[in-house]
N, CA, C and O atoms as CSV, one atom per row, in Angstrom:
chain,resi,resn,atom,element,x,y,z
A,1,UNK,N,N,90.606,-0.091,30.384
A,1,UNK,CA,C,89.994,-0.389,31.659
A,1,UNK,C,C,88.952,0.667,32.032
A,1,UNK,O,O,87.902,0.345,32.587
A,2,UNK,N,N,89.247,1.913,31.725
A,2,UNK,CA,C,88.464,2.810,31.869
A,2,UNK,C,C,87.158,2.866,31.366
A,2,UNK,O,O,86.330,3.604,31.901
A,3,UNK,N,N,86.852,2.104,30.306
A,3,UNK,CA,C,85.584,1.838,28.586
A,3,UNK,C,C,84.954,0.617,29.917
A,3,UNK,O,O,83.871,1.061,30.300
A,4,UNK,N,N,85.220,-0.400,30.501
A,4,UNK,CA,C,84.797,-1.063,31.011
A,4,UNK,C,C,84.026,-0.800,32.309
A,4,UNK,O,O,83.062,-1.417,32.761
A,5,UNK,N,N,84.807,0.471,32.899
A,5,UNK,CA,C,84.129,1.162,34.274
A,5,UNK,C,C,82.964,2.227,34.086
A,5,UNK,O,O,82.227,2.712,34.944
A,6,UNK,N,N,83.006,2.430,32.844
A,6,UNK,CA,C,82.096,3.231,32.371
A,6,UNK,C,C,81.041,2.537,32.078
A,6,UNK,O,O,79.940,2.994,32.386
A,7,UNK,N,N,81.132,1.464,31.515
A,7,UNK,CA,C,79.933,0.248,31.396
A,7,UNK,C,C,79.233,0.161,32.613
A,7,UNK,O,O,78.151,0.420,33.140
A,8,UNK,N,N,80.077,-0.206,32.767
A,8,UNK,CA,C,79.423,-1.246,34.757
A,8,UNK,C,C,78.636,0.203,34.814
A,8,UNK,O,O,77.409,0.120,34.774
A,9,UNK,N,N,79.263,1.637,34.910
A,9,UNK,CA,C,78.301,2.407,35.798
A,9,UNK,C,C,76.914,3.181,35.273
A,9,UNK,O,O,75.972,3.741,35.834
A,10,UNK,N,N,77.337,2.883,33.765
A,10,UNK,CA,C,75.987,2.949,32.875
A,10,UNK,C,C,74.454,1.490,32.995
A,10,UNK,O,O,73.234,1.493,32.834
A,11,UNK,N,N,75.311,0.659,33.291
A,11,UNK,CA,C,74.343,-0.276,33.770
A,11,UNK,C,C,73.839,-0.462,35.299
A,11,UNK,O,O,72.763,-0.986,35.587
A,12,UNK,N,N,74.613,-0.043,36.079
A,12,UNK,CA,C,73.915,0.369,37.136
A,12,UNK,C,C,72.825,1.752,37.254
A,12,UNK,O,O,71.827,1.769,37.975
A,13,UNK,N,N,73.158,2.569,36.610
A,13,UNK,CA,C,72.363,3.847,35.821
A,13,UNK,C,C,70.979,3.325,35.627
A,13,UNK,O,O,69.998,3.800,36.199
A,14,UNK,N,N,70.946,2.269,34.745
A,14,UNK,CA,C,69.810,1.912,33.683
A,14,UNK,C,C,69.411,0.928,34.828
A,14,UNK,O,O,68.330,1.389,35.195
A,15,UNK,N,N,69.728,-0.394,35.760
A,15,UNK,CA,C,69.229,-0.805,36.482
A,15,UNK,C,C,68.284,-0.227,38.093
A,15,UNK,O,O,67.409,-0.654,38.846
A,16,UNK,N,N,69.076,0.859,37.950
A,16,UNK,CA,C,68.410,1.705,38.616
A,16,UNK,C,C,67.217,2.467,38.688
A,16,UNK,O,O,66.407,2.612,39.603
A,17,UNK,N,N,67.284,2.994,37.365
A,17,UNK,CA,C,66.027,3.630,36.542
A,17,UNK,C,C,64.714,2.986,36.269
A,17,UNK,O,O,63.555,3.396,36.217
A,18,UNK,N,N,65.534,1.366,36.047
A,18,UNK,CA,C,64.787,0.660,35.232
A,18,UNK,C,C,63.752,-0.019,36.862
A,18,UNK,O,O,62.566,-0.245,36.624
A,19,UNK,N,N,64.115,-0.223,37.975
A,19,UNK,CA,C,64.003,-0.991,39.009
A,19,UNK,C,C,63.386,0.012,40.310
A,19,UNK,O,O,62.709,-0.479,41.213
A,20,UNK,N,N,63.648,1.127,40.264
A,20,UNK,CA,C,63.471,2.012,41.151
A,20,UNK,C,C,62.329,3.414,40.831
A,20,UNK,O,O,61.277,3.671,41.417
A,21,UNK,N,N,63.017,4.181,39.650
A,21,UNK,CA,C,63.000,4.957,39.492
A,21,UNK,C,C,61.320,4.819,38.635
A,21,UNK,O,O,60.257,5.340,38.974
A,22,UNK,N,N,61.589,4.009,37.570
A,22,UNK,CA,C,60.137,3.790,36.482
A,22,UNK,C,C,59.012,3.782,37.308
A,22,UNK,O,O,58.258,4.752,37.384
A,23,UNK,N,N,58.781,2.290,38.205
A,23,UNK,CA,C,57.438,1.740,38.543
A,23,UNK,C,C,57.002,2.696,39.306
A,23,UNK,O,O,55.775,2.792,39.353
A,24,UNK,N,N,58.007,3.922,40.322
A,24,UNK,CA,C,57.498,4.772,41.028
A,24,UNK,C,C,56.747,6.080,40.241
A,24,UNK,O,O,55.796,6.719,40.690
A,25,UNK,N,N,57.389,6.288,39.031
A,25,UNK,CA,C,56.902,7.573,38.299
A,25,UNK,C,C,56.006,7.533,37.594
A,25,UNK,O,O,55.362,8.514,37.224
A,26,UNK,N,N,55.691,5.694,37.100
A,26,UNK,CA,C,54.902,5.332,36.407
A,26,UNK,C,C,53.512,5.480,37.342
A,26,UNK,O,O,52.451,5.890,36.871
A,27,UNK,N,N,53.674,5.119,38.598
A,27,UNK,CA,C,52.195,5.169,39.484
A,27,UNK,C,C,51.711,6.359,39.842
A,27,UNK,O,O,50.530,6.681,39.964
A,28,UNK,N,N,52.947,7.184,40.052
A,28,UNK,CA,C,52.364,8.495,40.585
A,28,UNK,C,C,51.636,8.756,39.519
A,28,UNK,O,O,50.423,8.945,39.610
A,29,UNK,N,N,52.344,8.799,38.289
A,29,UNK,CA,C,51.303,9.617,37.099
A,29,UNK,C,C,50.127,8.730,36.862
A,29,UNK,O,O,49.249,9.404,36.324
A,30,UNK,N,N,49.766,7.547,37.036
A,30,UNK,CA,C,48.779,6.908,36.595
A,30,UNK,C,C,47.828,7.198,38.092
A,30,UNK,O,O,46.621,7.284,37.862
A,31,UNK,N,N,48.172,7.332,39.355
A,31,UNK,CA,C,47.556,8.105,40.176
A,31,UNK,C,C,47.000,9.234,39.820
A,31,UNK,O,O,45.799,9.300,40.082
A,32,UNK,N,N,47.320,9.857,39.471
A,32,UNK,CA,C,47.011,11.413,38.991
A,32,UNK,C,C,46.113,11.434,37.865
A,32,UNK,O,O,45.069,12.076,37.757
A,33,UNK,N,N,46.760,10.494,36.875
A,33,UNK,CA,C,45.550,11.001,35.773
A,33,UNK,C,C,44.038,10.463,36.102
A,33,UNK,O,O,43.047,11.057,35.676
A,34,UNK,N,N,43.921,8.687,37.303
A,34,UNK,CA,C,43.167,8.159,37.315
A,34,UNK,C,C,43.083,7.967,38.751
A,34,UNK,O,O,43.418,6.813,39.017
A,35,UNK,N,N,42.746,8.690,39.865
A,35,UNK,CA,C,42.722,8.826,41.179
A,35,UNK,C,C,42.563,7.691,41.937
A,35,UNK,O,O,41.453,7.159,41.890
A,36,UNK,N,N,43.263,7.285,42.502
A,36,UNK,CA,C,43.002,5.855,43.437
A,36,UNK,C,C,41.345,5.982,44.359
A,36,UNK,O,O,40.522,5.150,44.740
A,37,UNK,N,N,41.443,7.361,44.423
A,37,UNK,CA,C,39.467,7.168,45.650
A,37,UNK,C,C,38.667,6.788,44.550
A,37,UNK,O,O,37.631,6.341,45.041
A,38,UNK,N,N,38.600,6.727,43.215
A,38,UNK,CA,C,37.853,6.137,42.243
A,38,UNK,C,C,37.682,4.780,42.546
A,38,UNK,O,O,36.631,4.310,42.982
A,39,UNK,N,N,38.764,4.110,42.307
A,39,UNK,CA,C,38.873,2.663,42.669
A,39,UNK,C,C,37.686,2.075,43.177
A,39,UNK,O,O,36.834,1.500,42.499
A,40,UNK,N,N,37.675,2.200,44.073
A,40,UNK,CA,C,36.746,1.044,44.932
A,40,UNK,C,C,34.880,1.164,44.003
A,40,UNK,O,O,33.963,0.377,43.767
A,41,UNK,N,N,35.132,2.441,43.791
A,41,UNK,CA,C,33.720,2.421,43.341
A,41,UNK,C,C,33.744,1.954,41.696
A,41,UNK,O,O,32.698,1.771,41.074
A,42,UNK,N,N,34.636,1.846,41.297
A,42,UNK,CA,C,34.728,1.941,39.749
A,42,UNK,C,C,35.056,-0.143,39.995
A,42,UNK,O,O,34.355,-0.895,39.318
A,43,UNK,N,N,35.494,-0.395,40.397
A,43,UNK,CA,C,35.671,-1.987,41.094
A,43,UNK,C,C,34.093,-2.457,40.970
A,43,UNK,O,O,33.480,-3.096,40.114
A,44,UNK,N,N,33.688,-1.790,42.331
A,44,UNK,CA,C,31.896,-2.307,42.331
A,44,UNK,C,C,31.094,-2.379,41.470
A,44,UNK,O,O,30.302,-3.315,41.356
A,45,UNK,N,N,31.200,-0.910,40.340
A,45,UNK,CA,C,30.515,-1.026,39.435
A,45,UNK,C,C,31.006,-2.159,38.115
A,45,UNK,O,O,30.184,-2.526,37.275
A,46,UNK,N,N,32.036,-2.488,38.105
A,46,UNK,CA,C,32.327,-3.267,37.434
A,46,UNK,C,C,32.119,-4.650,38.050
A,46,UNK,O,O,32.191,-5.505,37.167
A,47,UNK,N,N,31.911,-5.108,39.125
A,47,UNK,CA,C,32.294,-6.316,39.641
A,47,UNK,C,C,31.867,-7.365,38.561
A,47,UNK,O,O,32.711,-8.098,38.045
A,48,UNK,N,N,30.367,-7.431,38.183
A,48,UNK,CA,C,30.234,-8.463,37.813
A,48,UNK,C,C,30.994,-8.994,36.393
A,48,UNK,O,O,30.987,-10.116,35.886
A,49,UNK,N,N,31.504,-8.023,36.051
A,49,UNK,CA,C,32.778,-7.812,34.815
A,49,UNK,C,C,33.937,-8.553,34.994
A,49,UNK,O,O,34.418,-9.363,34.202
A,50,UNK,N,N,34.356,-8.223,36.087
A,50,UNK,CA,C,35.428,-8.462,36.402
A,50,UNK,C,C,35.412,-10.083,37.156
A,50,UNK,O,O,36.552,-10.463,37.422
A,51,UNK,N,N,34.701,-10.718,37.397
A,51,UNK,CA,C,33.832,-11.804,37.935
A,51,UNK,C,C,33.909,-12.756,36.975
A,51,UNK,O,O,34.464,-13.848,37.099
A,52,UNK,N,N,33.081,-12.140,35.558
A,52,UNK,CA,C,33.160,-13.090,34.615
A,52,UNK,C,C,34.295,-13.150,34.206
A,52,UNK,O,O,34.572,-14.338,34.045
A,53,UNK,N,N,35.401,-12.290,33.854
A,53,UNK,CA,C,36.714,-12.790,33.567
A,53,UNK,C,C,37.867,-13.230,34.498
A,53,UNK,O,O,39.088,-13.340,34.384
A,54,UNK,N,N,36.983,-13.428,35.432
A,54,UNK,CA,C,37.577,-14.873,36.846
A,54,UNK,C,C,37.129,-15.815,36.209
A,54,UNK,O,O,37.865,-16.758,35.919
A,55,UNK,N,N,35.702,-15.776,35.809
A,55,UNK,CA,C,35.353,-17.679,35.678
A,55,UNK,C,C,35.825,-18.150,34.391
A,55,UNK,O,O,35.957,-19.337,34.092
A,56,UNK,N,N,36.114,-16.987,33.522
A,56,UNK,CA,C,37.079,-17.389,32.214
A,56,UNK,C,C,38.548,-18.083,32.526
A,56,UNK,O,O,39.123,-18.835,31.739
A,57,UNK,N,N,39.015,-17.711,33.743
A,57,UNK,CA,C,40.294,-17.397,33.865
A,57,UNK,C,C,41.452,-16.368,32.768
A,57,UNK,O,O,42.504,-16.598,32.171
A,58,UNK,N,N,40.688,-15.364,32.913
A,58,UNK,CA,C,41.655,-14.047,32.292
A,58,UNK,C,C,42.254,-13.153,33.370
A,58,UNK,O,O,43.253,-12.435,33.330
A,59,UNK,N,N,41.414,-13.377,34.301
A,59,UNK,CA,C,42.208,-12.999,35.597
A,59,UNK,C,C,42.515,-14.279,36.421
A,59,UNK,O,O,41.827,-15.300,36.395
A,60,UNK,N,N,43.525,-14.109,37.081
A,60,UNK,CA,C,43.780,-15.187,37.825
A,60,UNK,C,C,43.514,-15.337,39.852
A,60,UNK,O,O,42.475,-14.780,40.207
A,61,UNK,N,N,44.051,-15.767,40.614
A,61,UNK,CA,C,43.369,-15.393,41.913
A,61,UNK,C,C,44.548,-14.881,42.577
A,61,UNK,O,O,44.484,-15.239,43.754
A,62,UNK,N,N,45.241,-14.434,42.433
A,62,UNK,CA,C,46.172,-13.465,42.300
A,62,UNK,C,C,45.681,-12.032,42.228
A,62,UNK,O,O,45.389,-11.232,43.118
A,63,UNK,N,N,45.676,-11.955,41.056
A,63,UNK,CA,C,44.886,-10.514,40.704
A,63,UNK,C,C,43.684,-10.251,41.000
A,63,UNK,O,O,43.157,-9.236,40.544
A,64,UNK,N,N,42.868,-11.284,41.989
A,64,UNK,CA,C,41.538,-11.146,42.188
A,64,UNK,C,C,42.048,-10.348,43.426
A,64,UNK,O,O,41.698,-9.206,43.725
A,65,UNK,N,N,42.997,-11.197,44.146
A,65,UNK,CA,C,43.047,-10.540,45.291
A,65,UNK,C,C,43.557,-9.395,45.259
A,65,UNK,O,O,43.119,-8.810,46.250
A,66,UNK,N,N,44.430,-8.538,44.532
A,66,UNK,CA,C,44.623,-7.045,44.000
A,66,UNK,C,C,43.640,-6.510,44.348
A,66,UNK,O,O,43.488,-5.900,45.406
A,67,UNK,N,N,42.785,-6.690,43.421
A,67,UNK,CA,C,41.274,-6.172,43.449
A,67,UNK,C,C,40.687,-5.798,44.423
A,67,UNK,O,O,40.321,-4.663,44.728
A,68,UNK,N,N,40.511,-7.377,45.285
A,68,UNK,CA,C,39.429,-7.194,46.098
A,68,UNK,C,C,40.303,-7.768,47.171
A,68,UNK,O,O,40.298,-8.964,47.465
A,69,UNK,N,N,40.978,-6.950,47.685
A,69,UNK,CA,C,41.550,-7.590,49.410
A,69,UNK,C,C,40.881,-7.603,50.035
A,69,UNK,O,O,39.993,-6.756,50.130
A,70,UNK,N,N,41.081,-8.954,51.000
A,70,UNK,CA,C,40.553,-9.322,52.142
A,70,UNK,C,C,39.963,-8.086,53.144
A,70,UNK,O,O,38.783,-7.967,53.475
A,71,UNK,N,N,40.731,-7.475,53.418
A,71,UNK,CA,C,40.695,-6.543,53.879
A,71,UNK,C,C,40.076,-4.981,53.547
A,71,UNK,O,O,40.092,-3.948,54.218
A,72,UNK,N,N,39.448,-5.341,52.011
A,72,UNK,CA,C,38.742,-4.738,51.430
A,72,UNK,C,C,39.406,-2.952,50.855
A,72,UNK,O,O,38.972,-1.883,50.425
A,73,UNK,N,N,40.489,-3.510,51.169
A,73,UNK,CA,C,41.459,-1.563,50.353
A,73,UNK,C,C,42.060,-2.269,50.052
A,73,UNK,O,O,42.689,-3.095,50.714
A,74,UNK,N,N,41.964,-1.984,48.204
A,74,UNK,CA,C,43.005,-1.822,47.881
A,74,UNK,C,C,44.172,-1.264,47.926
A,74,UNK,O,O,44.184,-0.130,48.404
A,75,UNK,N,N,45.598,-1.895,47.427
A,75,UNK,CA,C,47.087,-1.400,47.816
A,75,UNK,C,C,47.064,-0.137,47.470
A,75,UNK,O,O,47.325,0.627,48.399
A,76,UNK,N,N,46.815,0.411,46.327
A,76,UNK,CA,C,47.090,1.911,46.074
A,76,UNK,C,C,46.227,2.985,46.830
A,76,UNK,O,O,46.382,4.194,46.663
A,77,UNK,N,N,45.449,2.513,47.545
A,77,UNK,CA,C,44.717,3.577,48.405
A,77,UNK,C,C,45.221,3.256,49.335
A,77,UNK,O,O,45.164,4.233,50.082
A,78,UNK,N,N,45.871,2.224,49.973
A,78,UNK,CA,C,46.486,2.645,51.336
A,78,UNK,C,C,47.826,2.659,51.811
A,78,UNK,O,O,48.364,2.666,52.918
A,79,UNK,N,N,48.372,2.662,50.050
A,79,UNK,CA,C,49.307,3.483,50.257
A,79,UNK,C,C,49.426,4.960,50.372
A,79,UNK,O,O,48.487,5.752,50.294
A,80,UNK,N,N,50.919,5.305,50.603
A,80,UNK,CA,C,51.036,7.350,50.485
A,80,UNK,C,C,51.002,7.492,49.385
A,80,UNK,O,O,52.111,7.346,48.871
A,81,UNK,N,N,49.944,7.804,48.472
A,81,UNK,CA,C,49.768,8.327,47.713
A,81,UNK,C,C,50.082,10.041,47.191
A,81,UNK,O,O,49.101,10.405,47.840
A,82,UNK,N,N,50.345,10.709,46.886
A,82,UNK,CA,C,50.406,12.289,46.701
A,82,UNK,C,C,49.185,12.373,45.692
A,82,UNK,O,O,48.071,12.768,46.039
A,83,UNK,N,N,49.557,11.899,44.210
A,83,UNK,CA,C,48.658,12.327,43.361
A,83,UNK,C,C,49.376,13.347,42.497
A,83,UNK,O,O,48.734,13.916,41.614
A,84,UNK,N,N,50.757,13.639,42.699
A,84,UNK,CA,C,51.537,14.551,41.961
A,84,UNK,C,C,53.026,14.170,41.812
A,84,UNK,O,O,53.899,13.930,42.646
A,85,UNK,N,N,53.015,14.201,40.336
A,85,UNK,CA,C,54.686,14.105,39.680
A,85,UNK,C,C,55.528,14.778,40.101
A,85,UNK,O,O,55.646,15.963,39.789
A,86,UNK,N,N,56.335,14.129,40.947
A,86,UNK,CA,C,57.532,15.154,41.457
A,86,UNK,C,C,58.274,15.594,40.016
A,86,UNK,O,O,58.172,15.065,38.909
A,87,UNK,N,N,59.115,16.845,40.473
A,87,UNK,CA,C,59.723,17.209,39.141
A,87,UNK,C,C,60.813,16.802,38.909
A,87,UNK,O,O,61.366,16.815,37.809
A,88,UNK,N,N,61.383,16.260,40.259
A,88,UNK,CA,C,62.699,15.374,40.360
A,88,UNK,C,C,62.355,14.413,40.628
A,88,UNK,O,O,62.248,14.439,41.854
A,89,UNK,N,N,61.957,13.068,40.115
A,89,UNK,CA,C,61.380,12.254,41.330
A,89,UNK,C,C,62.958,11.033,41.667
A,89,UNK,O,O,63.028,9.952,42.251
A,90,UNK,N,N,63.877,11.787,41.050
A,90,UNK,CA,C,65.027,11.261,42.215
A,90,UNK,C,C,65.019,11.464,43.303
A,90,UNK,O,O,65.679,10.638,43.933
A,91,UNK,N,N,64.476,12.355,43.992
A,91,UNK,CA,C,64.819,12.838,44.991
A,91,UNK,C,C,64.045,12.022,46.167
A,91,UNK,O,O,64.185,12.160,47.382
A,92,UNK,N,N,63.120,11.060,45.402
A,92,UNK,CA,C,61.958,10.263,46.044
A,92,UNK,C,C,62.309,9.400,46.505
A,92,UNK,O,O,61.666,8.965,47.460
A,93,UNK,N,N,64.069,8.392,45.853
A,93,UNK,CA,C,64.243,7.284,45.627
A,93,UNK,C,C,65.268,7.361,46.388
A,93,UNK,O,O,65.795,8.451,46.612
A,94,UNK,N,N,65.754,6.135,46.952
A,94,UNK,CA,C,67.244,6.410,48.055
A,94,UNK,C,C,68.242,5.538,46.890
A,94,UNK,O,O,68.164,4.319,46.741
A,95,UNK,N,N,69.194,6.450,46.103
A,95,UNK,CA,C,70.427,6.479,44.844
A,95,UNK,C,C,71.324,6.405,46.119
A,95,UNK,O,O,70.988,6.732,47.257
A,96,UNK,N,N,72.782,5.810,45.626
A,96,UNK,CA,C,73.675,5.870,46.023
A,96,UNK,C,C,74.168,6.966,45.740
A,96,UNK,O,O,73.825,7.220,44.585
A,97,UNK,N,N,75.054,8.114,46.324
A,97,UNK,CA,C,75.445,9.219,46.051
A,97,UNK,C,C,76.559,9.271,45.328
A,97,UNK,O,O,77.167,10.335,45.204
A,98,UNK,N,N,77.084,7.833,44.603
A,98,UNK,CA,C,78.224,7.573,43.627
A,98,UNK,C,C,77.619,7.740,42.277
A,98,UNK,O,O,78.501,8.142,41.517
A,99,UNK,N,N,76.426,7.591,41.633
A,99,UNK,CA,C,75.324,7.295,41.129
A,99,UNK,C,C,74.893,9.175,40.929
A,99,UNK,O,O,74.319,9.841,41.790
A,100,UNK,N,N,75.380,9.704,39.528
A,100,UNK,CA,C,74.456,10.698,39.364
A,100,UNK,C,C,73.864,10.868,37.778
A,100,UNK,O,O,74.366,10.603,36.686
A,101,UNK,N,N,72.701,11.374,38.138
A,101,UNK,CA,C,71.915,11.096,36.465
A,101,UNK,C,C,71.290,12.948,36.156
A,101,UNK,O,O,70.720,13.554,37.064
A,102,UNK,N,N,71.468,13.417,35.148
A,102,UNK,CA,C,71.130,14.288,34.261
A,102,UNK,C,C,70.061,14.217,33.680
A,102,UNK,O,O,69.806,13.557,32.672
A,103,UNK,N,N,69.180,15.085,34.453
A,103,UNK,CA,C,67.416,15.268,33.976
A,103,UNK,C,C,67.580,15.878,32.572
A,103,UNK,O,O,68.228,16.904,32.361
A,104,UNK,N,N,66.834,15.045,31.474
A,104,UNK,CA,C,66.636,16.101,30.691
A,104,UNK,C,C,65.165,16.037,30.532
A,104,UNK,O,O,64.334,15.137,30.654
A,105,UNK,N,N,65.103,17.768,30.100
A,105,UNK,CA,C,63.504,18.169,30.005
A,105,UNK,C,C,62.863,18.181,28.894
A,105,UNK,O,O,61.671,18.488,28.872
């Protein structure tokens, strides 16, 4: 019974990581290496690029609207951005305090 409780809490581990923990560490660093205030201008200069692979349909209008919101900011600029990899970035994420994971470096 014990081999089985250890499961469950290894898969909550990995669902966690996998659901929480990734897409956040994954942006910060792709923030950082590639600055969100770029965006808008790196957008414009591309537009008509990005235009033609609308009328292809390689992008869809979905992802147009990513791009180019209505509202004209994009999501990652108006979100809180930092621009820096926490060194824990558990500490970013709200874990259940039953739930503990071992950084390795």
């Amino acid at each position: 019974m014990a081999h089985l409780l250890e499961e469950k809490e290894n898969y909550v581990r990995l669902a966690l990581l996998l659901e929480e923990v990734s897409p956040r560490a994954v942006r910060t660093y792709f923030d950082r290496e590639f600055p969100p205030t770029h965006l808008p201008s790196t957008l414009n200069t591309n537009y008509n690029t990005l235009l033609n692979l609308k009328s292809k349909r390689v992008l869809n209008q979905a992802q147009w609207n990513l791009l180019f919101p209505s509202n004209g900011v994009p999501d990652s600029i108006s979100s809180d951005v930092t621009g820096e990899l926490n060194s824990n970035i558990f500490d970013v994420i709200d874990v259940p305090e039953f739930i503990t994971f071992d950084v390795i470096d």
